[in-house]
N, C-alpha and C positions, 0 to 999 in steps of 0.2 A: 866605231866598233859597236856590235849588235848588242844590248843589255840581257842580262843570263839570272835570272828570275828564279830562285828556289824556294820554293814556298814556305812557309813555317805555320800548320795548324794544325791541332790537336787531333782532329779526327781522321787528317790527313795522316799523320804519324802514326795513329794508329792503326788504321787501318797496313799502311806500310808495312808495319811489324807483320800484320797477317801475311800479306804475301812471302816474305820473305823468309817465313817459315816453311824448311823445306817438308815440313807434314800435313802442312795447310794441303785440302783435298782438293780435287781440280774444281768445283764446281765454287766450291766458296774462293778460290783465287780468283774465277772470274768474274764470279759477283763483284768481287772487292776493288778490281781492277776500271769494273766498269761504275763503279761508287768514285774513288779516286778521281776518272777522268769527268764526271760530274764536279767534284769539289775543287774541279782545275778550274772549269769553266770559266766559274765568277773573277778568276786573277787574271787568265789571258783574256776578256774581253770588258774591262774595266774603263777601258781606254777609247770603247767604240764612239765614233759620230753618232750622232743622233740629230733630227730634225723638229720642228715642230709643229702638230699636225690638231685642226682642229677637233673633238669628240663630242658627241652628247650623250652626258651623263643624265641617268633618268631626273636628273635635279634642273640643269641647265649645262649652255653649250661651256667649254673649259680649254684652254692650250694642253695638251698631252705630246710627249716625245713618242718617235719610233726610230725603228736602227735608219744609218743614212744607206748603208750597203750591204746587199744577202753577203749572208757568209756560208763557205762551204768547206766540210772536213774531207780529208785525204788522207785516210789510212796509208800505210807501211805495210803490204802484206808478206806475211800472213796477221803478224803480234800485232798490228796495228789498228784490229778489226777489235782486239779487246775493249778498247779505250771507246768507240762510235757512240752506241749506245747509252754511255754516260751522257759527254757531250752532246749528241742529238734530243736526248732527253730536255737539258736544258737550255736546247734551240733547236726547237720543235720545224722549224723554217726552214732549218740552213737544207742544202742540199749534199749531197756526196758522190766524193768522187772514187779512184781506186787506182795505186801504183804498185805494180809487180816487178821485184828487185831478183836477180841473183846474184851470185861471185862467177867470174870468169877464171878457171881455174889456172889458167895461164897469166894473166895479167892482177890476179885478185881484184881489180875494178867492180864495183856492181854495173851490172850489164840489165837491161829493162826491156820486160819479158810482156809485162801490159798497163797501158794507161789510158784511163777512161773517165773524161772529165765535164762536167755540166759548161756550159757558156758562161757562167756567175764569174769562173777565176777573173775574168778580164779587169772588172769593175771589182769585184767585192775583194772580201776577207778571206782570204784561204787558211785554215788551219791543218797543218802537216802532223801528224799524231804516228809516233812510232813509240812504244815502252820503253826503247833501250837505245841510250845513245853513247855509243860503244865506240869502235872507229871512226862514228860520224859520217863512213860512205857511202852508208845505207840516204841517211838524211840528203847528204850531199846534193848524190845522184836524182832523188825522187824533186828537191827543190829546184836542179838546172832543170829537168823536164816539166815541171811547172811554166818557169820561167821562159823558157822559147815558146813556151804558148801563151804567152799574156799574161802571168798571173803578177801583178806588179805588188800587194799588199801582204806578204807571207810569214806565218808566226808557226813556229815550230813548239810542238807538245809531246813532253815524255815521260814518264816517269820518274828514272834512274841514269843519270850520266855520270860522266867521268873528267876529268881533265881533258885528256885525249880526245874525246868525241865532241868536248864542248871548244875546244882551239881549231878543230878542223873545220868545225863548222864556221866558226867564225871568220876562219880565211877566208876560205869560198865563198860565205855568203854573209857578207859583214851588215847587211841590210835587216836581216833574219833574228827578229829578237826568239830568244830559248830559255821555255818553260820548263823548269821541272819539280816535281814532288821531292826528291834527292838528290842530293851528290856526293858519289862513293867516291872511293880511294885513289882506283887504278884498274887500268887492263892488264889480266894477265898473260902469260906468253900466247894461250889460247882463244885470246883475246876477247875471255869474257872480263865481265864489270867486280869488283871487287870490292866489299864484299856481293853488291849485286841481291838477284834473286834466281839464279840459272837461266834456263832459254825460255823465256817468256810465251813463244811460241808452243812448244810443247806442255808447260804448266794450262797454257788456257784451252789447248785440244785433249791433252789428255795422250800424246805421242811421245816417243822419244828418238 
C-alpha cells in the first residue's frame, strides 16, 4: 500500500490557517498557496536518486551530486495551477505538464478534456499536484492517464485530504505515494473536505 505523508511544520501550519480563512483575500490565498507548494517540495523529493558527477570548484576538482531523473509537475486543472509555481520555483528544471478533468454528469466519472505532456514522464519523476483530494476521482483519473502513457514513477501532492480521497486513491493506485499539508475530517454530502477551505479553484481565481 502507497505511504500517506502529512506534513507537520510550523510555517506550513501557518500559513494553512491563512488559507482557510474564509476572509483571507484572493490574492494573499494565492500567494500562500503557491508558498505551501514550495515548503511541500523539500518532503516529496527527499527521497530522490542522485548520481555523482565531477565539478570544478574555483579551488580544485571535487565529487558533487546531481538528480538521477528530470522531474516533471502535472497540475489538476484548474486548482492545481496554484501549487506550480511554488514547486517550479524550487526546481527550476523540472518540466510541465497539464491535465483537464471534468464530471460526466451521468456517470459522475471524471471524463478528460486535455492532457499535454513533455516526453520526461517516461523515465523521470512525475509530481501530480491537485489542492484538494476529495473523492480522489479527480487524482484517480489524471494518474490512469499518466500511466498509459509511460509515466512509471508517480508522487501525488495536495494540500488538504480527507479519508475518503485518500482510500480511493490508494485502491486504484497503490503504487502512488500521497503528500499532504492536512488531513481533515470528512466529505460532506456535497462532497466538499471538512473542515476544508471551500473550492480551492475559485479562492485562487477570484470566481464563484
Amino acid at each position: 500500500m502507497n505511504k500517506v505523508v502529512v506534513l507537520s511544520h510550523p510555517l506550513i501550519d501557518h500559513k494553512m490557517a491563512l488559507i482557510r480563512d474564509k476572509n483571507t483575500s484572493t490574492k494573499s490565498f494565492r500567494e500562500n498557496v503557491g508558498e505551501i507548494g514550495a515548503l511541500i517540495t523539500y518532503e516529496i523529493t527527499k527521497d530522490l536518486e542522485t548520481i555523482d558527477i565531477i565539478v570544478e570548484t574555483p579551488i580544485q576538482k571535487t565529487v558533487a551530486k546531481q538528480l538521477k531523473k528530470s522531474l516533471v509537475i502535472v497540475p489538476i486543472l484548474r486548482a492545481g495551477l496554484g501549487m506550480v509555481n511554488g514547486i517550479h520555483d524550487m526546481i527550476p528544471s523540472a518540466k510541465i505538464g497539464h491535465v483537464g478533468l471534468y464530471r460526466d454528469e451521468t456517470t459522475l466519472e471524471p471524463v478528460t478534456y486535455y492532457a499535454k505532456f513533455p516526453e520526461d514522464i517516461i523515465d523521470g519523476v512525475v509530481i501530480v499536484v491537485d489542492p484538494m483530494l476529495a473523492t480522489g476521482g479527480s487524482a484517480t483519473a489524471a494518474i490512469k492517464e499518466l500511466k498509459q502513457r509511460g509515466a512509471k514513477d508517480v508522487r501525488f501532492v495536495g494540500l488538504v485530504g480527507c479519508p475518503e480521497g485518500v482510500a480511493r486513491l490508494q485502491k486504484d493506485h497503490p503504487d502512488v505515494p500521497i503528500f499532504l499539508a492536512a488531513m481533515d475530517e470528512k466529505l460532506n454530502e456535497k462532497g466538499y473536505i471538512v473542515p476544508g477551505l471551500g473550492d480551492c479553484g475559485d479562492r485562487l481565481f477570484g470566481t464563484k
